[in-house]
SEKEBA-625297 format. One record per residue (C-alpha): residue number from 1; residue in three letters; chain; y negated, z negated, x negated. Coordinates in Angstrom, 2 decimals. Example, Ala and Ser with C-alpha at 12.3 -4.5 7.8 and 13.67 -1.06 7.14 Angstrom:
{i->1 aa->ALA ch->A c2->4.50 c3->-7.80 c1->-12.30};
{i->2 aa->SER ch->A c2->1.06 c3->-7.14 c1->-13.67};
***
This chain:
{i->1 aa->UNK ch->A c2->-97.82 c3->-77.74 c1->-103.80};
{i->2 aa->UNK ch->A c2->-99.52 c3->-78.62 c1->-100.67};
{i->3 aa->UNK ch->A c2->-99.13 c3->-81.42 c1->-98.41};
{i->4 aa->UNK ch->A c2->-98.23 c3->-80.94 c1->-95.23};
{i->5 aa->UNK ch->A c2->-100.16 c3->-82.75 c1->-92.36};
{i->6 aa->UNK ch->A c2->-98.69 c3->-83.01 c1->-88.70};
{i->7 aa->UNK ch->A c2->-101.21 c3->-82.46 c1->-86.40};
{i->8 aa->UNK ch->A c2->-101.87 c3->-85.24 c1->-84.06};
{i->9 aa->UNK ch->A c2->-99.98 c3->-85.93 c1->-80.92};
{i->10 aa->UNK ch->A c2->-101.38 c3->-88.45 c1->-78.42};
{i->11 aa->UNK ch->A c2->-97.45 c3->-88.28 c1->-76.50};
{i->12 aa->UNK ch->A c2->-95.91 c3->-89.16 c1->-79.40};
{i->13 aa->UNK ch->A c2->-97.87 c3->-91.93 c1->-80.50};
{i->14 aa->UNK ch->A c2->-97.07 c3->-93.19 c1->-76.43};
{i->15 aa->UNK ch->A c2->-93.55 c3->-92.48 c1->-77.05};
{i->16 aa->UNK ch->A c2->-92.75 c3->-93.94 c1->-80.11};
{i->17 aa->UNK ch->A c2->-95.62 c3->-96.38 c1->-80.88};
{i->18 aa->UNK ch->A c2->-93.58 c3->-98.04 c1->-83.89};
{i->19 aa->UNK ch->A c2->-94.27 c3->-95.04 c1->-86.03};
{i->20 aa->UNK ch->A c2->-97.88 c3->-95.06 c1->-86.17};
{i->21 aa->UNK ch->A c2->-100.20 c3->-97.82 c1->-88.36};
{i->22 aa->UNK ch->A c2->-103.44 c3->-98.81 c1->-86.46};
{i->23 aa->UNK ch->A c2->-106.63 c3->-100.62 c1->-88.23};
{i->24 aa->UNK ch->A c2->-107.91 c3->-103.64 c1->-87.70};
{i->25 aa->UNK ch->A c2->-111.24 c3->-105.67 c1->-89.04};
{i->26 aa->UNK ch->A c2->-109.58 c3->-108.86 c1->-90.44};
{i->27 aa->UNK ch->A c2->-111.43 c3->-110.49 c1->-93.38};
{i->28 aa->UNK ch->A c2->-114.77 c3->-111.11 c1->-92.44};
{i->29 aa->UNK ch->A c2->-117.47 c3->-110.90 c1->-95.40};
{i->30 aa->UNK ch->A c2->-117.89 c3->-114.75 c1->-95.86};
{i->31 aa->UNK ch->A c2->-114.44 c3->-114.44 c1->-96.51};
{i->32 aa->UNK ch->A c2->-113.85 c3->-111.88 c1->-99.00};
{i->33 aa->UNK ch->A c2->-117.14 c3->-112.97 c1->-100.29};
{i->34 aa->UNK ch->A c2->-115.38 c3->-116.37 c1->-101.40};
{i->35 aa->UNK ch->A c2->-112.47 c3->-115.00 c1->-102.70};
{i->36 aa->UNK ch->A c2->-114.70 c3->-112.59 c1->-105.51};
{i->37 aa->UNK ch->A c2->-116.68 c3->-115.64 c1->-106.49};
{i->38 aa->UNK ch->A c2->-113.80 c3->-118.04 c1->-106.60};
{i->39 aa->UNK ch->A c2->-112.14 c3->-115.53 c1->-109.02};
{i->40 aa->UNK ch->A c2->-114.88 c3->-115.12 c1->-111.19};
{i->41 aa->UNK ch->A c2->-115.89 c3->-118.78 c1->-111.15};
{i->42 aa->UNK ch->A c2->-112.34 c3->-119.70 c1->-111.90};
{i->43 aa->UNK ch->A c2->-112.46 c3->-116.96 c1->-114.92};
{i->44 aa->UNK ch->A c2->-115.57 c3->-118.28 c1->-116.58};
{i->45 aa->UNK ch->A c2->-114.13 c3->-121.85 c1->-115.75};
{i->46 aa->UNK ch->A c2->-110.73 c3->-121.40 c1->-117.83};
{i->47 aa->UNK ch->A c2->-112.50 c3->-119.57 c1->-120.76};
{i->48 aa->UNK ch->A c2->-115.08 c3->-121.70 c1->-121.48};
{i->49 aa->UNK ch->A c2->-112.17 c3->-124.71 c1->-120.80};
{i->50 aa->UNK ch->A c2->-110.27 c3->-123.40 c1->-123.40};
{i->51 aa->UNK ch->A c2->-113.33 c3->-123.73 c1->-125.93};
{i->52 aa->UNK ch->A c2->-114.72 c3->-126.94 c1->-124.87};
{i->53 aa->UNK ch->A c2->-110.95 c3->-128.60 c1->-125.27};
{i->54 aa->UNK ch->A c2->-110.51 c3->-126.57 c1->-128.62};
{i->55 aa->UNK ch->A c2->-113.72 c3->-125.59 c1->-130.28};
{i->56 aa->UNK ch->A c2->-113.22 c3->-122.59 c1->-132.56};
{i->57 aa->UNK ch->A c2->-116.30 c3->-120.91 c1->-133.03};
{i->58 aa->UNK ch->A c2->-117.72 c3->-121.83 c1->-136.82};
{i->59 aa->UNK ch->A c2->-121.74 c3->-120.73 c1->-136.38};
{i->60 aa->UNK ch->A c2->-122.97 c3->-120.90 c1->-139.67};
{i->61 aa->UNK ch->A c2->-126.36 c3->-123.20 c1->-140.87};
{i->62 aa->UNK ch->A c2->-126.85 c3->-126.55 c1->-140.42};
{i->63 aa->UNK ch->A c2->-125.67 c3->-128.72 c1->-137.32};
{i->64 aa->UNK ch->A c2->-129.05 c3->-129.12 c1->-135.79};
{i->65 aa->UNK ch->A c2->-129.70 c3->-125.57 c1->-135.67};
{i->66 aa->UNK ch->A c2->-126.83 c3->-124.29 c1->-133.62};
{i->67 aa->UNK ch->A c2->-126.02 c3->-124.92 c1->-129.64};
{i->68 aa->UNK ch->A c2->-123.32 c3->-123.26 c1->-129.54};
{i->69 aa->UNK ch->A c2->-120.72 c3->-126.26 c1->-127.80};
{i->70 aa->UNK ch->A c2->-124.09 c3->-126.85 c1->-125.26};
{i->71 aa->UNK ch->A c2->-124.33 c3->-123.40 c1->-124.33};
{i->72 aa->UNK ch->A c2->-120.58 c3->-123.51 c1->-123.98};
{i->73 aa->UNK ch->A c2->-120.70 c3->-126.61 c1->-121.51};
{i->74 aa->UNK ch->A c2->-123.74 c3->-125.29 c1->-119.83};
{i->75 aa->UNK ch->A c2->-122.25 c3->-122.25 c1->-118.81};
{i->76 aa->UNK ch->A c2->-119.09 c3->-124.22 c1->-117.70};
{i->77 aa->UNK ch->A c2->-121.21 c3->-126.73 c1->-115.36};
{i->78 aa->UNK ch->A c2->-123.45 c3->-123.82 c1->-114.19};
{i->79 aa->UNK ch->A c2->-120.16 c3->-122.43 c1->-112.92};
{i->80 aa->UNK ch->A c2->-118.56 c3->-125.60 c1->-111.66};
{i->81 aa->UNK ch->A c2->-121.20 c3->-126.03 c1->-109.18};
{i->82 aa->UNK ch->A c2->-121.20 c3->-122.62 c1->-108.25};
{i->83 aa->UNK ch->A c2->-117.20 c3->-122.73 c1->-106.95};
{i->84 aa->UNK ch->A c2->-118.03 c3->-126.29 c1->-105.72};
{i->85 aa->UNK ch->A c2->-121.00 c3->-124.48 c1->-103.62};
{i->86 aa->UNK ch->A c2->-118.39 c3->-121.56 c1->-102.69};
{i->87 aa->UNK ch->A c2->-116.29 c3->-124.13 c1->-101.74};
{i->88 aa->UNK ch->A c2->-117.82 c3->-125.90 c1->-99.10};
{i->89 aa->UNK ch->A c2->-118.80 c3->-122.49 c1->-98.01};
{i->90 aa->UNK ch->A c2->-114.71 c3->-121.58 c1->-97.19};
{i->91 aa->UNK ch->A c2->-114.74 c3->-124.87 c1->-95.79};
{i->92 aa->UNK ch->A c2->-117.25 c3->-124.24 c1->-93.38};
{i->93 aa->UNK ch->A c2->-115.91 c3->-120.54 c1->-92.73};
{i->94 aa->UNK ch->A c2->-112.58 c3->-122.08 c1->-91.92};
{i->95 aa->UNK ch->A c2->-114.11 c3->-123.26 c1->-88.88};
{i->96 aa->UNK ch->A c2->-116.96 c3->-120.94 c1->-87.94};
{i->97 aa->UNK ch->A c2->-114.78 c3->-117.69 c1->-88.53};
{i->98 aa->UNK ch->A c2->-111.94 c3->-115.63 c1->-86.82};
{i->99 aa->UNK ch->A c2->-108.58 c3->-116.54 c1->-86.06};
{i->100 aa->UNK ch->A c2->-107.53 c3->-115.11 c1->-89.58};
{i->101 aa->UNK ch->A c2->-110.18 c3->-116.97 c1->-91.24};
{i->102 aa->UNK ch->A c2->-107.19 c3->-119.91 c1->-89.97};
{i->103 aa->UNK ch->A c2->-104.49 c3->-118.26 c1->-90.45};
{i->104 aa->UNK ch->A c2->-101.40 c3->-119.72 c1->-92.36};
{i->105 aa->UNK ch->A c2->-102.65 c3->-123.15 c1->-91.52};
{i->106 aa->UNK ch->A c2->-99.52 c3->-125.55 c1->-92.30};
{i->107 aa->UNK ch->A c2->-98.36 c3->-126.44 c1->-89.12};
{i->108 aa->UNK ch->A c2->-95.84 c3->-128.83 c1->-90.42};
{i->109 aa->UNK ch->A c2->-95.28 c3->-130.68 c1->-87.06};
{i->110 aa->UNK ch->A c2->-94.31 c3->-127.77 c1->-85.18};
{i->111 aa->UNK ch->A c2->-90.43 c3->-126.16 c1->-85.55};
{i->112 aa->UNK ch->A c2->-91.92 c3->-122.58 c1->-85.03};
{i->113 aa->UNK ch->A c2->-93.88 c3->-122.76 c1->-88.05};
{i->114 aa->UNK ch->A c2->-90.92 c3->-123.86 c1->-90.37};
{i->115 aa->UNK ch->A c2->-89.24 c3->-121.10 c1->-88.69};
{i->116 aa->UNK ch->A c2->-91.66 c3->-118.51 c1->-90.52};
{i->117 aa->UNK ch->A c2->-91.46 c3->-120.28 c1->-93.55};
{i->118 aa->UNK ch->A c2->-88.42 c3->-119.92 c1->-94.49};
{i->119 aa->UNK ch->A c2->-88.17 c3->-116.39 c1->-92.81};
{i->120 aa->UNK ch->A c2->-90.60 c3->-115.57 c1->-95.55};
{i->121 aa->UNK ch->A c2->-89.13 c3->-117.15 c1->-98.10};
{i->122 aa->UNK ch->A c2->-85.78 c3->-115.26 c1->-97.19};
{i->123 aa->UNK ch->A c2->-87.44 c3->-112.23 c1->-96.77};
{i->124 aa->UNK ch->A c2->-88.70 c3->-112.32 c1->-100.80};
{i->125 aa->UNK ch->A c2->-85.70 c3->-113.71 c1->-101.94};
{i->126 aa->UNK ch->A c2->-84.05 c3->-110.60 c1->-100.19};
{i->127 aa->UNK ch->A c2->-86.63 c3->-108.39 c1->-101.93};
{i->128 aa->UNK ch->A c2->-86.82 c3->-106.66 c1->-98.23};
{i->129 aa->UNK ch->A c2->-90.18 c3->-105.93 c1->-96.39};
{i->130 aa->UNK ch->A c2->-89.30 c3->-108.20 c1->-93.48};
{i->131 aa->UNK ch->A c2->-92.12 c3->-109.29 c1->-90.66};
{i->132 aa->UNK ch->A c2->-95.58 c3->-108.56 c1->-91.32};
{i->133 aa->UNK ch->A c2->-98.83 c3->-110.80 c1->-90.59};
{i->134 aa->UNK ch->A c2->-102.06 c3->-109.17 c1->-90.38};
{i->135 aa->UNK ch->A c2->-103.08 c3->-112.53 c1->-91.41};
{i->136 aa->UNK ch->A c2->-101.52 c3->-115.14 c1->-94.00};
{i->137 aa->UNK ch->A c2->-98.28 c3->-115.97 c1->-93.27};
{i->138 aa->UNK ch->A c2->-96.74 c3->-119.34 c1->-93.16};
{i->139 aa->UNK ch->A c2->-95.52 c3->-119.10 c1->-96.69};
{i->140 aa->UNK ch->A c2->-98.51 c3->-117.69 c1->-98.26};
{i->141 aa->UNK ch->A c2->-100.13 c3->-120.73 c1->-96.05};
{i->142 aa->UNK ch->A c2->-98.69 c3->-123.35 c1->-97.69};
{i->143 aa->UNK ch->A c2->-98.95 c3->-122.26 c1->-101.05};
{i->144 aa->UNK ch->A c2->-102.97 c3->-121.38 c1->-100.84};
{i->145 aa->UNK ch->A c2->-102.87 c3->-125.27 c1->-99.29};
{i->146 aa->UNK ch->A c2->-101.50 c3->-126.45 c1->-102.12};
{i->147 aa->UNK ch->A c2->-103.01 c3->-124.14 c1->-104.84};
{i->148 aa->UNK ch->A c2->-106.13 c3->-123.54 c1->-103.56};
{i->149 aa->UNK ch->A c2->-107.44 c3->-126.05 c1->-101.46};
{i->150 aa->UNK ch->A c2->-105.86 c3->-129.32 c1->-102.80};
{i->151 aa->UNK ch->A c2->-105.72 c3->-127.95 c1->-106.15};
{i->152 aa->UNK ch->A c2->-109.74 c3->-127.53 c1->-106.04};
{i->153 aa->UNK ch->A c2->-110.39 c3->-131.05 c1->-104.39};
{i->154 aa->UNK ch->A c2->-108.44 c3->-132.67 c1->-107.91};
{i->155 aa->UNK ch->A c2->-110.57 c3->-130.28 c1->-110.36};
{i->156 aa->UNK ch->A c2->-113.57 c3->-130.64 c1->-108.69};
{i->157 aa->UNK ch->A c2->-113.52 c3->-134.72 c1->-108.57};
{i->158 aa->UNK ch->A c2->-111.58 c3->-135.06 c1->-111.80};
{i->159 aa->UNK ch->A c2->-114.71 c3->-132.79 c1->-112.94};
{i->160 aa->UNK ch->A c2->-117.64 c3->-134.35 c1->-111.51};
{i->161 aa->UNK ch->A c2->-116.29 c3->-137.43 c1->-112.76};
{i->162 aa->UNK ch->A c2->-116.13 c3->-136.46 c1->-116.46};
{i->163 aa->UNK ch->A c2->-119.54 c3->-135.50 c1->-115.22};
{i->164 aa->UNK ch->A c2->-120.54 c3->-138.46 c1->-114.30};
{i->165 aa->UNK ch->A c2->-119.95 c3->-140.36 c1->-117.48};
{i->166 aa->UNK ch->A c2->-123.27 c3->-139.10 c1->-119.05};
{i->167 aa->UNK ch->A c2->-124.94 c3->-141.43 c1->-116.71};
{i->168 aa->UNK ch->A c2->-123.15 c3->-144.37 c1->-115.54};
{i->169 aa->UNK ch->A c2->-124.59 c3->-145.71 c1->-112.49};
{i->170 aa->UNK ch->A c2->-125.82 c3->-142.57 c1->-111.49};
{i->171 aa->UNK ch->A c2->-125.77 c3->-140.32 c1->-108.60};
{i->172 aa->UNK ch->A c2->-122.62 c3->-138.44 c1->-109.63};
{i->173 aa->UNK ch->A c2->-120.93 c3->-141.31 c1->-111.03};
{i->174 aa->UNK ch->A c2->-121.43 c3->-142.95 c1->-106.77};
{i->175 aa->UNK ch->A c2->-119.63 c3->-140.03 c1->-106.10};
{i->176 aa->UNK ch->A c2->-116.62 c3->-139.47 c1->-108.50};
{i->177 aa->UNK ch->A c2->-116.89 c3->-142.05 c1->-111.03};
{i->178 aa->UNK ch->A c2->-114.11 c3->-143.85 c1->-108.95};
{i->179 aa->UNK ch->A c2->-111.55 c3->-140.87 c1->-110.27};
{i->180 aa->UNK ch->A c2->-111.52 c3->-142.65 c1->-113.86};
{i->181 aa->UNK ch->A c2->-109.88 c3->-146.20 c1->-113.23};
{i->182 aa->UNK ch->A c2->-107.71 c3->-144.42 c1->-110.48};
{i->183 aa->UNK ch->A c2->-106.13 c3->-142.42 c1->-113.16};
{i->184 aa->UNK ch->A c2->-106.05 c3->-145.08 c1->-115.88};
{i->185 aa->UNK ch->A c2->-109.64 c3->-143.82 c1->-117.95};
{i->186 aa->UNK ch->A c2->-111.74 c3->-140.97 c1->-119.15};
{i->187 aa->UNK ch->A c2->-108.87 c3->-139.83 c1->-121.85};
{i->188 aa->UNK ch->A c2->-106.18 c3->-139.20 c1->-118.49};
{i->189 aa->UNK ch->A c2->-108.87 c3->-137.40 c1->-116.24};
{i->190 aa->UNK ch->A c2->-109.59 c3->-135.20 c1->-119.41};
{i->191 aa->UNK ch->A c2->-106.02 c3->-134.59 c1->-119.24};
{i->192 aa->UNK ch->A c2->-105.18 c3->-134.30 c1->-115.73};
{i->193 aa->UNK ch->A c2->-108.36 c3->-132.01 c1->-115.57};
{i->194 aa->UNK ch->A c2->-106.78 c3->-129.72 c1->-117.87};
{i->195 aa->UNK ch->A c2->-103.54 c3->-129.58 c1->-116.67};
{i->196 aa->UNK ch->A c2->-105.21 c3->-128.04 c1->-113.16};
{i->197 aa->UNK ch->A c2->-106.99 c3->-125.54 c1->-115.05};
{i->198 aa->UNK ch->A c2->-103.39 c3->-124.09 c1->-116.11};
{i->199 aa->UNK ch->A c2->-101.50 c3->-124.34 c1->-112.78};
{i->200 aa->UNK ch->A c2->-104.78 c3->-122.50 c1->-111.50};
{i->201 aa->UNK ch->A c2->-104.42 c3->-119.71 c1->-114.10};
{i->202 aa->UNK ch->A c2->-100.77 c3->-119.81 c1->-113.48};
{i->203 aa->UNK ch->A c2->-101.06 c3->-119.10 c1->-109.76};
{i->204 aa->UNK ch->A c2->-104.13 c3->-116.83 c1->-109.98};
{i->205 aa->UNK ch->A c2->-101.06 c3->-114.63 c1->-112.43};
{i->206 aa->UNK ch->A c2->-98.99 c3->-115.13 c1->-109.26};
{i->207 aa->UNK ch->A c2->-100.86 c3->-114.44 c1->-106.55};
{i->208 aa->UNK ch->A c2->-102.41 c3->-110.90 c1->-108.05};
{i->209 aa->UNK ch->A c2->-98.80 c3->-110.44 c1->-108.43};
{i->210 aa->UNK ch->A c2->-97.30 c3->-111.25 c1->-104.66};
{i->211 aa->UNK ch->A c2->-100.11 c3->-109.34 c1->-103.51};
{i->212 aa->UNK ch->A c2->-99.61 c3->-106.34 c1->-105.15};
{i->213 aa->UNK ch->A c2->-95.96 c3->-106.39 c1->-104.61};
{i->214 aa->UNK ch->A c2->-96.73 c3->-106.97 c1->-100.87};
{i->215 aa->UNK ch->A c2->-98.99 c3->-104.34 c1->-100.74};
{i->216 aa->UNK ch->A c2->-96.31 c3->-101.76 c1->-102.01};
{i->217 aa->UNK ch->A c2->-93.78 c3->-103.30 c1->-99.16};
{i->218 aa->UNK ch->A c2->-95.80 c3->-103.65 c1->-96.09};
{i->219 aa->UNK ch->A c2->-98.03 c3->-100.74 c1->-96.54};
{i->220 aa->UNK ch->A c2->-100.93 c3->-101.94 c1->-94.65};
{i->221 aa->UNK ch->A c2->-104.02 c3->-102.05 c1->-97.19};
{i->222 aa->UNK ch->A c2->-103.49 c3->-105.62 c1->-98.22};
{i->223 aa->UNK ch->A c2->-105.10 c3->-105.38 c1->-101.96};
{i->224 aa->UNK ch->A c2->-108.09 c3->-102.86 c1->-100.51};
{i->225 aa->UNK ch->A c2->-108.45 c3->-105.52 c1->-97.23};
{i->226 aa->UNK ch->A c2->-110.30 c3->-107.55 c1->-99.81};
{i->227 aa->UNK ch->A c2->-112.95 c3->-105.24 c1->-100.26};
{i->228 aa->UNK ch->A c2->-113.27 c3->-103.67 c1->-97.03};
{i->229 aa->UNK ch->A c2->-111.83 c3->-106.34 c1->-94.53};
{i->230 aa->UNK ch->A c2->-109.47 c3->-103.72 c1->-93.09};
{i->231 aa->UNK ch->A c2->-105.81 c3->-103.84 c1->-92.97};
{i->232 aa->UNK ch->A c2->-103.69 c3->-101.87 c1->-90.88};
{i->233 aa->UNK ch->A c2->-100.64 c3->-102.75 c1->-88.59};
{i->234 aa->UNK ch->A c2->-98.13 c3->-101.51 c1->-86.59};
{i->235 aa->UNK ch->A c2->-96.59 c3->-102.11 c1->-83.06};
{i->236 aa->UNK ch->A c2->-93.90 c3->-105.61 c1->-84.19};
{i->237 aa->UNK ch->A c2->-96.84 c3->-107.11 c1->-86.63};
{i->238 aa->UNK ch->A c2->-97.60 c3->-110.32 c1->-85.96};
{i->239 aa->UNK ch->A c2->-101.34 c3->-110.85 c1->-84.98};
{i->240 aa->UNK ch->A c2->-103.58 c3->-113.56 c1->-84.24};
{i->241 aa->UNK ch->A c2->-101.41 c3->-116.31 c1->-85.76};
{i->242 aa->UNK ch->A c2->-99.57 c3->-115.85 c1->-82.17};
{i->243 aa->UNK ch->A c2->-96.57 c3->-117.27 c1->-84.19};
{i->244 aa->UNK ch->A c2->-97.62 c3->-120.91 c1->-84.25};
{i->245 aa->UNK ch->A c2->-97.64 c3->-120.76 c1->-80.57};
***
């Protein structure tokens, strides 16, 4: 059966404004850019984890003619720098881009943005669509904060300073070798290093699940906006990060 499509009506959108969706270019490529290779990087990262803390693979032949635990680690630094690279980059982009590119900044010191917080927070608990950002909202803020951006400082230094230890004295070890007597030797960064890796794979599971489930409530191209930048809003949305005013 065939859909019907009302024709367009330039009064009505003046009359009632609230019923019609309007697009808007919100994630700028730097942005979206980041957010493919951070995925991938932290992919590659977790799998070849996994091996290097429990080595499975049995190549057959004798020991000095198989790589197969270099390759491994090779692959895993190659990639380490890589997400430290991308980074920096977000970093940088944090500063340089659009007001979304800053949006759901914590705000902690200000009462309006605890306000949204826990409007958010109702609002899921509620399992109701509630307000609408076109950027990140206070919630989703704080938890890319904590899960993302503090989360990444501890693997990357916890990394570069198992790094490190394959030359002592050197250029890396200047930079994180401090990491190891902070948190009581190599065997505890190890440790802590792989404890990250799982809250990382246990937020990425998360977050691909919020936004989806978003997505289906607010309507507004949130899992495409990733790929195209584009999201769409209607008259009530909250734009600009206006909220934290």
């Amino acid at each position: 059966m065939a859909t019907r499509v009302e024709r367009f009506d330039p009064s009505d959108v003046a009359a009632q404004p609230h019923r019609y969706f309007r697009r808007k270019y919100v994630w700028q490529w730097p942005i979206r850019a980041f957010h493919w290779v951070n995925a991938i990087c932290i992919l590659v990262l977790f799998a070849t984890g996994l091996y290097i803390a429990n080595p499975i693979l049995s190549p057959t032949g004798e020991a000095y003619g198989n790589f197969v635990m270099g390759r491994v680690l090779q692959v895993h630094y190659t990639f380490a720098f890589i997400f430290i690279v991308n980074f920096l980059w977000r970093i940088y982009w944090f500063w340089m881009g659009n007001p979304y590119a800053r949006s759901g900044f914590p705000f902690v010191w200000k009462a309006s943005w605890w306000r949204d917080l826990f409007r958010q927070a109702g609002d899921y608990l509620a399992l109701r669509r509630g307000h609408v950002h076109l950027g990140h909202n206070a919630l989703g803020g704080l938890v890319y904060t904590l899960f993302v951006i503090f989360l990444g400082w501890a693997q990357i230094l916890t990394g570069l300073a198992m790094y490190s230890e394959s030359n002592p004295g050197g250029f890396w070890s200047g930079i994180a070798g401090w990491v190891i007597p902070l948190a009581g030797g190599s065997f505890q960064v190890r440790m802590w290093h792989y404890l990250f890796a799982w809250v990382f794979i246990t937020f990425s599971i998360v977050h691909v699940y919020i936004v989806f489930y978003d997505g289906q409530q607010y309507k507004n191209g949130l899992v495409t906006s990733m790929i195209s930048g584009v999201k769409f809003y209607q008259e009530g949305d909250i734009d600009c990060d206006n909220w934290i005013s």
